[in-house]
VOKERO-175046 format. One record per atom (N, C-alpha, C): z, x, y negated. Coordinates in steps of 0.1 Angstrom, whole numbers, plus 2048, in hexadecimal, padded with zeros to 3 digits. Example, Ala and Ser with C-alpha at 12.3 -4.5 7.8 and 13.67 -1.06 7.14 Angstrom:
<nodes>
84E884839;84E87B82D;84E884821;847880816;84788980B;84F881800;
</nodes>
This chain:
<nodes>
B351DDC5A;B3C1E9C57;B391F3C63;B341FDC5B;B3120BC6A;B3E211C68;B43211C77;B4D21DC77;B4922EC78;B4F234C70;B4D240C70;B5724CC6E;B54256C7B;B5F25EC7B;B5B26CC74;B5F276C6F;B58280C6D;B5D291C6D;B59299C74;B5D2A6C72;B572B0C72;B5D2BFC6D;B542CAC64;B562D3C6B;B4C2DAC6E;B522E7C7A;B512EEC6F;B552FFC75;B5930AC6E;B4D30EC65;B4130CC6B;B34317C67;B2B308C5B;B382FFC58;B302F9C4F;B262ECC53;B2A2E7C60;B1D2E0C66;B2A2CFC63;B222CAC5F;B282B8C5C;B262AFC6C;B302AEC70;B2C2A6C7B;B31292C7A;B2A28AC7A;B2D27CC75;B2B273C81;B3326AC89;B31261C93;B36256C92;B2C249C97;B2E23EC98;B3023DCA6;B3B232CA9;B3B230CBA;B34223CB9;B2621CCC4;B25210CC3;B2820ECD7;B2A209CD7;B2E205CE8;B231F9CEB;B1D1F2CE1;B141E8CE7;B091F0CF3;B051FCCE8;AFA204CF2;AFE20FCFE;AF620ED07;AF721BD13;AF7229D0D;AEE22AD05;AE4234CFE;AE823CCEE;AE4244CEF;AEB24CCE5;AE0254CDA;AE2253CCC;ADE25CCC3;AE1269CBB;ADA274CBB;ADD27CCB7;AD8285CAD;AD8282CA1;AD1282C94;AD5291C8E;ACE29AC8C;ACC2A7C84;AC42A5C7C;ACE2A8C6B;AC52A4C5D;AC72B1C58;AB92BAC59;AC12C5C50;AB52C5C3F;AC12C8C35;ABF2C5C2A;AB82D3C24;AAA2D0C28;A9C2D7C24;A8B2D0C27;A8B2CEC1E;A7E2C6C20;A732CDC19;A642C7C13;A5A2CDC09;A612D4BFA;A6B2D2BF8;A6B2D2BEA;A762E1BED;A772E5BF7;A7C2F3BF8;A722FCBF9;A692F5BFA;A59300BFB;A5630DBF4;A5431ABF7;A4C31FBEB;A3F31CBE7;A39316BDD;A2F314BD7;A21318BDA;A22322BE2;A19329BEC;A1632DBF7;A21327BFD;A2331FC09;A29313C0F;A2130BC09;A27300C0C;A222F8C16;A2D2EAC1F;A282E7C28;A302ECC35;A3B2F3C30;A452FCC3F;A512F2C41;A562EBC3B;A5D2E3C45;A592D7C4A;A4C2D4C49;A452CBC52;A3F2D4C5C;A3D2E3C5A;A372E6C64;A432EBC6F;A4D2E9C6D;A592EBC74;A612DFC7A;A5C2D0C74;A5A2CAC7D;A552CDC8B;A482D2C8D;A432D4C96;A462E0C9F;A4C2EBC9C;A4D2F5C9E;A5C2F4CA7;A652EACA3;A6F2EBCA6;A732E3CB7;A622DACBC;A5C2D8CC8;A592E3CCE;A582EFCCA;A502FBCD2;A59302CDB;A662FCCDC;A6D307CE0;A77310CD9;A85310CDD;A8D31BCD8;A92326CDF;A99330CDA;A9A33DCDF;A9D33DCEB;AA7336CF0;AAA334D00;AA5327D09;A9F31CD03;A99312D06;A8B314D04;A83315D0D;A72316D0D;A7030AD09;A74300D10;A6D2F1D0D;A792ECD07;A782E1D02;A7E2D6CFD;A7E2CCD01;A732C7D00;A6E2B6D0A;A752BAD1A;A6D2C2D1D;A6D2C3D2D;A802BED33;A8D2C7D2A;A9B2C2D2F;A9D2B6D2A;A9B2B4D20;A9B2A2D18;A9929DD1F;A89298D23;A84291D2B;A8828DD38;A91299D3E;A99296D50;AA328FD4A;AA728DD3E;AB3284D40;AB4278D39;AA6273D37;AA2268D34;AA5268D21;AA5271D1E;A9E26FD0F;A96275D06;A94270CFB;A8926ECF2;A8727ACE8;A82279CDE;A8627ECD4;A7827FCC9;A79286CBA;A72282CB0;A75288CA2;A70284C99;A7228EC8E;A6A287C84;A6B28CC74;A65286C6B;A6B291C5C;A63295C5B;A6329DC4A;A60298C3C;A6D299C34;A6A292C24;A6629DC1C;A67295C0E;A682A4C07;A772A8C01;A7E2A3C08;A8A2A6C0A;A992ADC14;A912A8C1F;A972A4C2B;A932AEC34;A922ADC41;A8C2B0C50;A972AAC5B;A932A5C60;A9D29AC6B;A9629BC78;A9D29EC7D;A9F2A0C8B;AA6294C98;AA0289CA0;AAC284CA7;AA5281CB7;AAC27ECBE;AAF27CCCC;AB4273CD0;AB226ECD7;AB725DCE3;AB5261CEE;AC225CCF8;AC5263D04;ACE259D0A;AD0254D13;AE1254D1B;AEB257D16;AF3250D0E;B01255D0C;B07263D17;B0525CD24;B0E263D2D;B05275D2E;AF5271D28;AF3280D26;AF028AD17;AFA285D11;AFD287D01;AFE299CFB;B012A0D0A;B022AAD0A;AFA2B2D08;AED2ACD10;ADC2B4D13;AD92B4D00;ADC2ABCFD;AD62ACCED;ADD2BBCE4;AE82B7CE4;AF02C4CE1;AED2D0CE1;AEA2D6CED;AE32E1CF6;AD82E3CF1;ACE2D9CEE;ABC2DACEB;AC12DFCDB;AC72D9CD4;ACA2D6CC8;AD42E4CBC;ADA2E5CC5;AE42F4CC3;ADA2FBCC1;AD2301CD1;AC630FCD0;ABC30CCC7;AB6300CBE;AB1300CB5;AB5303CAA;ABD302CAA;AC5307C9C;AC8310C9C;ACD31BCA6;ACD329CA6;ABF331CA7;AB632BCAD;AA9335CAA;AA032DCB2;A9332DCAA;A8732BCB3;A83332CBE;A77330CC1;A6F33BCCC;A6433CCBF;A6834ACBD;A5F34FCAE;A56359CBA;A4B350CBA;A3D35BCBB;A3335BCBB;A2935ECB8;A1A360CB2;A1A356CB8;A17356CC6;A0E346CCE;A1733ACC8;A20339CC5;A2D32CCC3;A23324CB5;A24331CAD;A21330C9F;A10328C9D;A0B331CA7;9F832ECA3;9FA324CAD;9FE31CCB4;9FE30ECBC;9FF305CAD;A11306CA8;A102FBCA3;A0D2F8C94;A04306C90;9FF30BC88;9EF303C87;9EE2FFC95;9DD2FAC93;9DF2EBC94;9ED2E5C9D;9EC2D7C9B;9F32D2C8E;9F62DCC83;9F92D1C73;9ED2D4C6E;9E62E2C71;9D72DFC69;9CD2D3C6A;9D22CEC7C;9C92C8C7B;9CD2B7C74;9DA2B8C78;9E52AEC6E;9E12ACC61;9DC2B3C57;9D82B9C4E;9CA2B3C4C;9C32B8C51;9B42B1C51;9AF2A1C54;9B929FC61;9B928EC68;9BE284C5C;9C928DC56;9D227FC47;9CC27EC42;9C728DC3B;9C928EC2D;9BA28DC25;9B0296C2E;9A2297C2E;99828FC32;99A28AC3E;992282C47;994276C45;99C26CC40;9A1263C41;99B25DC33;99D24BC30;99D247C25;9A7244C1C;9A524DC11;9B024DC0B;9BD257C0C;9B925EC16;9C4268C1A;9C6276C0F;9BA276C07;9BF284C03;9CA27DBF7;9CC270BEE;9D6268BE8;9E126CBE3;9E9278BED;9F927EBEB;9F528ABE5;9E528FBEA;9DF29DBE6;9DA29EBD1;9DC292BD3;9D328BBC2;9E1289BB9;9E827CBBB;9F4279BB4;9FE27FBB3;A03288BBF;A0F290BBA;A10299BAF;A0529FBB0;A052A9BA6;9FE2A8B9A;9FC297B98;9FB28CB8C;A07289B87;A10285B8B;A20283B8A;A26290B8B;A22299B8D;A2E2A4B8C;A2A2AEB89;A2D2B9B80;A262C1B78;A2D2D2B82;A382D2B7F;A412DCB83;A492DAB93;A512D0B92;A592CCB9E;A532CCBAA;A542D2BB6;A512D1BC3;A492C6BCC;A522B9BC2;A4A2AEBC9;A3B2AABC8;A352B4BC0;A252B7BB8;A1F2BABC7;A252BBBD3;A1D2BEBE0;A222B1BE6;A1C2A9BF4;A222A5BFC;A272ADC08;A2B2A6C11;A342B2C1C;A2A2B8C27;A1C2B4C24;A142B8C2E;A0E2C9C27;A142C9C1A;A0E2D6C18;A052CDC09;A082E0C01;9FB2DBBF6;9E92E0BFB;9EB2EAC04;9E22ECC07;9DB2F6C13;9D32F3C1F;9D32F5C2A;9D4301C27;9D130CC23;9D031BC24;9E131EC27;9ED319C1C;9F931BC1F;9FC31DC2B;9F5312C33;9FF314C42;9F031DC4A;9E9322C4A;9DF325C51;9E2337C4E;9EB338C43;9ED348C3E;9F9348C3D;A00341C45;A0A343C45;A1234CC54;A18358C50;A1D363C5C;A2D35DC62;A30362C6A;A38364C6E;A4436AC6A;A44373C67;A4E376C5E;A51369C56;A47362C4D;A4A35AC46;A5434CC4A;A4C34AC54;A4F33CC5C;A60341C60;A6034FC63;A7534DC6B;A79351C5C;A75359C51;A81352C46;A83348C3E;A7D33DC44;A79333C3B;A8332EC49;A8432AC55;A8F329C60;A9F331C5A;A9B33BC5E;AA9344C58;AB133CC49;AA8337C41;AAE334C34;AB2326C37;AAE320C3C;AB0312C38;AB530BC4A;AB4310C54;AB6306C60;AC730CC63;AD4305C5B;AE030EC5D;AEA302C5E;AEE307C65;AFE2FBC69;B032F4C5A;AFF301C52;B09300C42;AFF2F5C3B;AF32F1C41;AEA2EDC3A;AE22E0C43;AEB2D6C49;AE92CCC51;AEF2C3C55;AF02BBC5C;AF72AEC5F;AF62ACC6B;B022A6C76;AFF2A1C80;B06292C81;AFC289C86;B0127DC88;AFD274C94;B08271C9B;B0626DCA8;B08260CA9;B05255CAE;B0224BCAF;B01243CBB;B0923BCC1;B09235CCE;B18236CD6;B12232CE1;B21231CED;B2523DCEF;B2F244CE4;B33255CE4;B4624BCE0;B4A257CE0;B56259CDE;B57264CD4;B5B25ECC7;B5A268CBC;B6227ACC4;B6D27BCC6;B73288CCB;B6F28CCD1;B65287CDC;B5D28FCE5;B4F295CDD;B4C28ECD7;B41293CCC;B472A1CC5;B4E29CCC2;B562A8CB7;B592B0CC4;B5B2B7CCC;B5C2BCCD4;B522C3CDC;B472BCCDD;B3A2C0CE0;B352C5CD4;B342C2CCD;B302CDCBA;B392D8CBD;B442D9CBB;B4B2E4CBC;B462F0CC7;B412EDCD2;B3E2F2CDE;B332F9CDC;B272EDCD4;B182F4CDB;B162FACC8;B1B2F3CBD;B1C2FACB1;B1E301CAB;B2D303CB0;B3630ACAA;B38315CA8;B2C320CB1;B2D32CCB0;B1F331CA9;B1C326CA1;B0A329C9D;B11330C8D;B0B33AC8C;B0E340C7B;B09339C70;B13335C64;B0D331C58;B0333CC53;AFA338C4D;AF233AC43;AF333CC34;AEF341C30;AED346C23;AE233EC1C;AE132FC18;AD8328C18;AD6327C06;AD3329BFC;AD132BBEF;AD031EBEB;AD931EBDF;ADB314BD4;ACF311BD1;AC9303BD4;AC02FDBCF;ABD2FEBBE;AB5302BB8;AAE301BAC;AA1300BAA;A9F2F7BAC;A8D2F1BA8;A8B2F0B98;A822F1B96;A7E2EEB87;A7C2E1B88;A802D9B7C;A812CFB7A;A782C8B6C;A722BEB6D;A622B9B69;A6D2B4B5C;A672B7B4E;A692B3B42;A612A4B42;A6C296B39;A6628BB34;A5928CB34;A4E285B3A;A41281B39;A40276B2B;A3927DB21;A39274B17;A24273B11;A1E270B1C;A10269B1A;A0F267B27;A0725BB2D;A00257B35;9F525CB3A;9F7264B4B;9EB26EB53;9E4266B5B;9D7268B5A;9CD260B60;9C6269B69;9C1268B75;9B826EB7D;9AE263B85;99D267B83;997260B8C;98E26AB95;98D25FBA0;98426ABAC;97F25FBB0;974265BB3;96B259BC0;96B25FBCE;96C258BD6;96B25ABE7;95B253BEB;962252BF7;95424BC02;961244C0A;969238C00;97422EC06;968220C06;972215C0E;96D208C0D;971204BFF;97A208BF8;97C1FEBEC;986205BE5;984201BD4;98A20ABC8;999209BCE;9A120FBC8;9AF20EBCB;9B9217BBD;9C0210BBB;9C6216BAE;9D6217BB6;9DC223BA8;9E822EBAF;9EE22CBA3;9FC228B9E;A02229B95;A0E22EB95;A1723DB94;A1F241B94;A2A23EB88;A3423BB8A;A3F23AB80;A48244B83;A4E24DB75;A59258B7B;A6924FB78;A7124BB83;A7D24AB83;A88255B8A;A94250B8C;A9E254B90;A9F25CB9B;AAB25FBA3;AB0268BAC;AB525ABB8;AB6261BC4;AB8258BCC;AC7255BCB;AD1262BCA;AD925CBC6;AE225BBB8;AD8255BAF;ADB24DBA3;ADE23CBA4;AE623AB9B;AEA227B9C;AE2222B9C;AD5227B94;AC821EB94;AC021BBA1;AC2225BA5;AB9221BB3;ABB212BBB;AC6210BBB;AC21FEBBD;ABF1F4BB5;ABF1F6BA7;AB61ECB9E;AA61EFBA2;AA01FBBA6;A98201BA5;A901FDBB4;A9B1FCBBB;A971F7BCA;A941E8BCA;A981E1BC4;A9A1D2BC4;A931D0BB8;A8D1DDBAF;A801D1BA2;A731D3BB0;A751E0BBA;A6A1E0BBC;A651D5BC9;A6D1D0BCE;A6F1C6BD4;A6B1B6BD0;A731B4BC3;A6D1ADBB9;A5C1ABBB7;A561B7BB5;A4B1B6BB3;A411B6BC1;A411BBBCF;A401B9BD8;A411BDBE6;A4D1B5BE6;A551B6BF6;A521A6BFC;A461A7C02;A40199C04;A3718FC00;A30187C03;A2917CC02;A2E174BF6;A38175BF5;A43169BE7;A45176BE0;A42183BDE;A4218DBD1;A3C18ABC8;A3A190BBB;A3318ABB3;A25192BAC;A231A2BB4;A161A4BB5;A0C19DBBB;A1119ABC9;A0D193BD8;A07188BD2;A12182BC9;A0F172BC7;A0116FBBA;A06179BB3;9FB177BA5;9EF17CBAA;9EF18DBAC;9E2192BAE;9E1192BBA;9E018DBC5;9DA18DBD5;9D8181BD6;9E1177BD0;9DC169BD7;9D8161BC9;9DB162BC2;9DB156BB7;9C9160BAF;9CA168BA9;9C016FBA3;9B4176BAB;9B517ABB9;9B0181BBE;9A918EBBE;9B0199BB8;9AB1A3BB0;9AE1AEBBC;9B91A7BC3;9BE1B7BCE;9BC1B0BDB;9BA1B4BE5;9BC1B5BF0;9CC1B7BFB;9D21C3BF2;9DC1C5BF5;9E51CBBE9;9F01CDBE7;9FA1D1BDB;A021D5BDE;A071E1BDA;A171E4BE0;A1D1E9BD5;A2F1ECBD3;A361EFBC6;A401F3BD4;A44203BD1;A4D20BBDA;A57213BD0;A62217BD5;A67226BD0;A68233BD7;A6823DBD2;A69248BDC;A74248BE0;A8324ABDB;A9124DBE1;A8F255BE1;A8C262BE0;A8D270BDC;A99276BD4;AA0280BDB;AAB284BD6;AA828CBC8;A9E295BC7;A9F293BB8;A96288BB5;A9528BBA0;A8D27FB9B;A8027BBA1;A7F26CBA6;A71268BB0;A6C25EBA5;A60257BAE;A56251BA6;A5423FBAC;A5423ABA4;A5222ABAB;A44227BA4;A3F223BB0;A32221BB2;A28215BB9;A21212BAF;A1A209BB3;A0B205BB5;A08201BC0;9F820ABC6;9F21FFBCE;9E21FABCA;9DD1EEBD0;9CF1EEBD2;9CA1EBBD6;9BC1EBBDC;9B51DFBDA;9A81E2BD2;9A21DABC9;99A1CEBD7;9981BFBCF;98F1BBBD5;97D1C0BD0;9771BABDF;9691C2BD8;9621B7BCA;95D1C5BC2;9591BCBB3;9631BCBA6;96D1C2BAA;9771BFBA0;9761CFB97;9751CAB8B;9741D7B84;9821E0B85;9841E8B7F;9911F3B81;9991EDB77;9941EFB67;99D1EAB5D;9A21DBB5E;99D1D5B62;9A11C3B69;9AA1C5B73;9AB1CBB79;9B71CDB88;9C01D7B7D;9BF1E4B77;9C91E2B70;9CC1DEB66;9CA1DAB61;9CF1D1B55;9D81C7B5B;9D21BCB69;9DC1B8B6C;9E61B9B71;9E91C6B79;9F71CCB7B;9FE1CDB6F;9FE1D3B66;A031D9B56;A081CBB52;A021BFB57;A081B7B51;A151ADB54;A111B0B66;A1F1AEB6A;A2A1B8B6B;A281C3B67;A351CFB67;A371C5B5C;A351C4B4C;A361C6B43;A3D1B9B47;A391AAB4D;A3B1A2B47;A4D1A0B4C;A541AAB58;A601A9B5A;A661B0B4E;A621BBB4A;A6A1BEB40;A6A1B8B34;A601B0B31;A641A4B27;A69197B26;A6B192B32;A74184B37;A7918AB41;A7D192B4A;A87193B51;A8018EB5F;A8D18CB6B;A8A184B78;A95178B78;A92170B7D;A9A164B7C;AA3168B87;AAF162B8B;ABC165B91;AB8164BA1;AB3156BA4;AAE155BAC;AA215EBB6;A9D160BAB;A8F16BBB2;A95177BB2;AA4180BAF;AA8186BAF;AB1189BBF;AB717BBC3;ABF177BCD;ABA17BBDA;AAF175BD8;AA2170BE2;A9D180BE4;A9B18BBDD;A9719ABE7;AA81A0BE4;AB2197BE3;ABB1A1BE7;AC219ABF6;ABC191BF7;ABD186C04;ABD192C12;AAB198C0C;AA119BC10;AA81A6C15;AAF1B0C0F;AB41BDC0F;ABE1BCC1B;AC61B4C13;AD41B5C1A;ACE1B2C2E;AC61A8C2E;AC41A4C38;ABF1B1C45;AB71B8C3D;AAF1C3C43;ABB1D0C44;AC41D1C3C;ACF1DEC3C;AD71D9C4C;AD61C9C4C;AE21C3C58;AD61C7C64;ACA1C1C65;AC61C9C73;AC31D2C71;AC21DAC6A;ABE1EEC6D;AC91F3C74;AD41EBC74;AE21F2C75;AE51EEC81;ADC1E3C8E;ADB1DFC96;ADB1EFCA3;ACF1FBC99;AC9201CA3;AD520EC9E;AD7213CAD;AE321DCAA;AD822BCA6;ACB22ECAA;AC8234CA6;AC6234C8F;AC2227C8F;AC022BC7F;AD0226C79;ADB224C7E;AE8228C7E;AE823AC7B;AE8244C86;AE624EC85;AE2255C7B;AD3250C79;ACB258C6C;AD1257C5D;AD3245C5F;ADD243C4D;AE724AC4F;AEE24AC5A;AFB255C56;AF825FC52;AF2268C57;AED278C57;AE9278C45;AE326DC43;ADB271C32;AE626FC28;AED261C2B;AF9260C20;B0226CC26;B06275C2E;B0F279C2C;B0728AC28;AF8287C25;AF4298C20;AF1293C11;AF328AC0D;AF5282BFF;B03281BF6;B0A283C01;B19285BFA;B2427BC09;B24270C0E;B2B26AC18;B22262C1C;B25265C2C;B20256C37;B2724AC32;B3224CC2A;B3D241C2D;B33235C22;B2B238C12;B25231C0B;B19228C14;B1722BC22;B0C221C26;B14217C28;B1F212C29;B28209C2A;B2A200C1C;B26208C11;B25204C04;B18200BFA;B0D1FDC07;AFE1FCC02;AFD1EEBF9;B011E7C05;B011DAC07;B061D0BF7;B101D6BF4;B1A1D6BE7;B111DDBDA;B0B1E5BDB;B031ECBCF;AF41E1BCC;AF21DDBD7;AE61D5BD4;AE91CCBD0;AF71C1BD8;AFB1B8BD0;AFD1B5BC1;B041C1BC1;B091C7BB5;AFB1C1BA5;AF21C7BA4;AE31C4B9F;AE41B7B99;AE11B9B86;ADC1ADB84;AD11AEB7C;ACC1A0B78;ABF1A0B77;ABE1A5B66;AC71AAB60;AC21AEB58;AC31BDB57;ACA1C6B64;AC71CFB63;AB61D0B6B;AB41CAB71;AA41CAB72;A971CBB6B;A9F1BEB5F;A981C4B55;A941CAB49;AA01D3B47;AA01E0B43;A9A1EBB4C;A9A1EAB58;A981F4B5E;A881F5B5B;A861E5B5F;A731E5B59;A6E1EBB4D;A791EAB45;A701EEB39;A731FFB34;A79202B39;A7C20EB3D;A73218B45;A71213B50;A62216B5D;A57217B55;A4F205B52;A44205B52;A3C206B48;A40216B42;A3C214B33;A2D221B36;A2621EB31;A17222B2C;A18233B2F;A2323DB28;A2324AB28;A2924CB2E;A2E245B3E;A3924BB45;A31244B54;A24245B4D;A1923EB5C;A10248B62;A0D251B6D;A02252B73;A0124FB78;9EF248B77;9E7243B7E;9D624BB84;9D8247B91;9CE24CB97;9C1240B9B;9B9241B97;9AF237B9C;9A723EBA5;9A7238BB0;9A123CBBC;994230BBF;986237BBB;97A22BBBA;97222FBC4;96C225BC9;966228BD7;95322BBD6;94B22EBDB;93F22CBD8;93E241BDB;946248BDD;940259BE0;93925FBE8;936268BED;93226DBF4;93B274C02;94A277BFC;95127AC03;95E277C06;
</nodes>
């Protein structure tokens, strides 16, 4: 059980704390609820690029690292197409310095040509190093907008395409800040050897005088039932063919998402999975196999993606995937092999909960999801799961017109 205290300042800002006393050290988790899929379509790629941006310096703070760093902490960042999260690890006893760095970011950057064309050239080149240069990297560039016709998620968060951020002005970059980086529109979650009231006290202090925002009701267009099966092939200059199978499911927070989390586990979370076990070791067709879900707050995709051995034709490698989706939704999973990745789950939710920092971050997400207090109730929802909602869920998923697939075949020039 995490304990958790919680309070709201005036301008709209959620503030959520766990006290853990085991550690010295302290977390400081800023989740503000804007990620790729707030993008305009023509410029996409700005809250990843504000990841970066938000290192450069703010209006009264030049540096960032430079005050952190004297007081012995860290810090880091990571962009969904949902999300943008922000956190810090420091000394409890200097909990304050974060506050301070963290406040002036949120009231304004250091908006200026040089700020902009710095970190303007290290996503380009972020951009090139993934996505371009790499094997297999352009992949999120190919499938998303295989799987998604209309919806946002048709880009990944590095951008649909390098010109966006290379033409993108200033003016652009602060109202795309101005709209979306607002007390009314974030989470704070603190984590470690704090005292919840002094927390709530220090928010009040360095927050409390930052102005809500005017941050606009989300309305994305929303992707109509996929009713035929989308195919894409490309050839590279990769070591070896590789196939991409998107499924469109649910919302992250919908009840399915843990049948959905646990078929995909079922099928391979491990060596005893039963992709792992049929096609990597028993058949020899893959090299490697994986079955994930996005968690994506709107409707996301579960997906399953493997890498051919050499010699193996395409339709042989799939065909035999098709036949293990299919064969759960026509016998089911036995109780046992059900137990066994909920073993797996439960065991992994108990040490994640070890580290006060990824304490911090789950809080921050369940409570921009609706309550911190439901990570306390994860544990219980998985249990919850039986094996015949699994396999309904299968046959629901893994049906023919509700599949894109990308074949990625090796032998190109580029």
């Amino acid at each position: 059980m995490i304990e958790i205290y919680k309070h709201q300042l005036a301008n709209g800002l959620r503030v959520v704390v766990h006290p853990d006393l085991t550690t010295p050290l302290a977390a400081v988790n800023l989740l503000y609820d804007v990620g790729a899929r707030d993008e305009d379509p023509s410029r996409t790629g700005f809250a990843h690029l504000f990841e970066h941006l938000m290192f450069g310096g703010s209006v009264n703070v030049p540096s960032y690292d430079d005050p952190l760093q004297r007081v012995g902490g860290d810090n880091n960042a990571w962009t969904s197409n949902d999300f943008t999260n922000y956190y810090v690890t420091l000394p409890a006893g200097n909990l304050e310095t974060a506050f301070w760095l963290e406040s002036d970011r949120m009231l304004e950057l250091n908006f200026t040509p040089h700020a902009l064309e710095v970190q303007r050239k290290v996503v380009i080149e972020e951009f090139k190093q993934r996505y371009l240069n790499q094997p297999y990297g352009d992949m999120p560039l190919l499938s998303r907008p295989l799987a998604y016709q209309v919806h946002p998620y048709r880009w990944p968060t590095i951008g649909q395409d390098l010109s966006h951020i290379k033409e993108a002005t200033l003016e652009e970059v602060k109202r795309f800040f101005f709209t979306h980086y607002a007390p009314n529109n974030a989470v704070l979650a603190v984590a470690g050897n704090v005292v919840p009231d002094e927390v709530f006290r220090l928010a009040e202090k360095w927050f409390g005088d930052l102005p809500r925002r005017e941050v606009p009701k989300r309305a994305l267009p929303q992707e109509v039932a996929q009713t035929e099966a989308r195919e894409l092939t490309v050839r590279r200059k990769v070591p070896a063919d590789l196939i991409h199978i998107d499924f469109h499911i649910g919302k992250r927070t919908d009840p399915d998402f843990y049948v959905n989390d646990l078929l995909s586990d079922v099928l391979s979370n491990g060596p005893s999975s039963r992709l792992f076990q049929t096609l990597v070791k028993d058949e020899n067709l893959f090299s490697d196999i994986n079955a994930f879900i996005s968690g994506d707050m709107d409707p996301g995709l579960f997906t399953v993606t493997g890498r051919l051995m050499p010699g193996v034709p395409m339709d042989q490698a799939e065909t035999a995937i098709w036949e293990q989706l299919q064969r759960i939704g026509n016998e089911g999973v036995a109780e046992r092999e059900l137990q066994k990745v909920k073993n797996k789950i439960e065991s992994n939710l108990v040490f994640s909960e070890i580290s006060f920092l990824n304490k911090a971050m789950n809080m921050a997400q369940y409570e921009l999801m609706g309550d911190a207090n439901e990570i306390n109730k994860e544990i219980d929802y998985y249990r919850a799961v039986s094996t015949g909602e699994l396999q309904e869920a299968a046959r629901q998923i893994f049906s023919r017109t509700n599949s894109c697939t990308l074949h990625y075949l090796s032998g190109g020039e580029q």
